[in-house]
N, C-alpha and C positions, 0 to 999 in steps of 0.2 A: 768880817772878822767874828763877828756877831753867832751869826752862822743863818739868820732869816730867813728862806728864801719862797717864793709862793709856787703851791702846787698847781692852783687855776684863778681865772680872773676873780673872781670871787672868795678867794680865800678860805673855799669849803676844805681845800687842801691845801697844807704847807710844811715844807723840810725844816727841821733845825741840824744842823751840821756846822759845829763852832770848829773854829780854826786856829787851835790852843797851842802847834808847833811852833808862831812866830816869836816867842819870847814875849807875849805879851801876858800878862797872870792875869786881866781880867777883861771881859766885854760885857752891855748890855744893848737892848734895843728895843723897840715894839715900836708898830703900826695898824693906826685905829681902822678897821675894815667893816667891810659893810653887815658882819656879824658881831663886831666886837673889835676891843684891842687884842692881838696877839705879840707874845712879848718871851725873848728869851735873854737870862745873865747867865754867866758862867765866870766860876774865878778857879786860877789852879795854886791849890797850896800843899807843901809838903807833898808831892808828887801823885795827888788825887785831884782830880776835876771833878767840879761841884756843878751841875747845869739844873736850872729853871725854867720852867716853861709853863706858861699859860696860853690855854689855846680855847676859843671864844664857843660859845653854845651854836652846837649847828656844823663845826669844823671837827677837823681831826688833823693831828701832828704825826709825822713820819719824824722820831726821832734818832738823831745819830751819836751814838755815845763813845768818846774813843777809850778802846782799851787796849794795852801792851798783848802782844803774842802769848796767848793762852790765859789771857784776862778774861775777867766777865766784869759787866754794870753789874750795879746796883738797882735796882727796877721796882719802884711801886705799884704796891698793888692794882692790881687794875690795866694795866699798861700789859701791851701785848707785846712778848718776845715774837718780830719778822724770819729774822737772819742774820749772819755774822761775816762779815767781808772782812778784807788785811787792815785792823788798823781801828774796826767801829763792832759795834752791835748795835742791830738796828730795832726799833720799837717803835710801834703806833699807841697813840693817847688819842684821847678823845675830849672834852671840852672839860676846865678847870685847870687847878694846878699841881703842874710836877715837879715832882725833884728826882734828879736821878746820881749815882756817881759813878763816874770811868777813873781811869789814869789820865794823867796829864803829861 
């Protein structure tokens, strides 16, 4: 729900991809890894998704931010626009913390 998921054993790489469809308005999660805790919340209110991410020194986040049909995230600086599939836009982070915001 969260959206966590690990790119390799060692969590040099990992996806956040929340799963904000279920009628649920909020998640969190992290798990401490051998670089660090990585950790993502997301809450959706008034029909903007709010997502967090911390991702540990040494890692890099594949983040997925969902947007409406001809939306765009919100993206802090730093954070690198990938690509845009039906439904997300997708961004890589690198170690510290983000904020980013989609639609909910």
């Amino acid at each position: 729900m969260a959206g966590l998921r690990p790119g390799d054993a060692g969590w040099r790489t990992f996806t956040v991809r929340p799963d904000a469809r279920t009628g649920v308005e909020w998640a969190r999660t992290s798990i401490r890894t051998v670089r660090g805790e990585a950790a993502v919340a997301w809450s959706a209110v008034d029909g903007r998704l709010r997502l967090t991410v911390r991702v540990p020194v040494g890692s890099r986040a594949e983040v997925h931010v969902p947007v409406s049909e001809g939306g765009r995230a919100t993206v802090p600086r730093g954070a690198e626009f990938v690509r845009s599939v039906p439904g997300f836009d997708i961004l890589r982070a690198g170690h510290g913390s983000w904020e980013f915001t989609g639609d909910a």
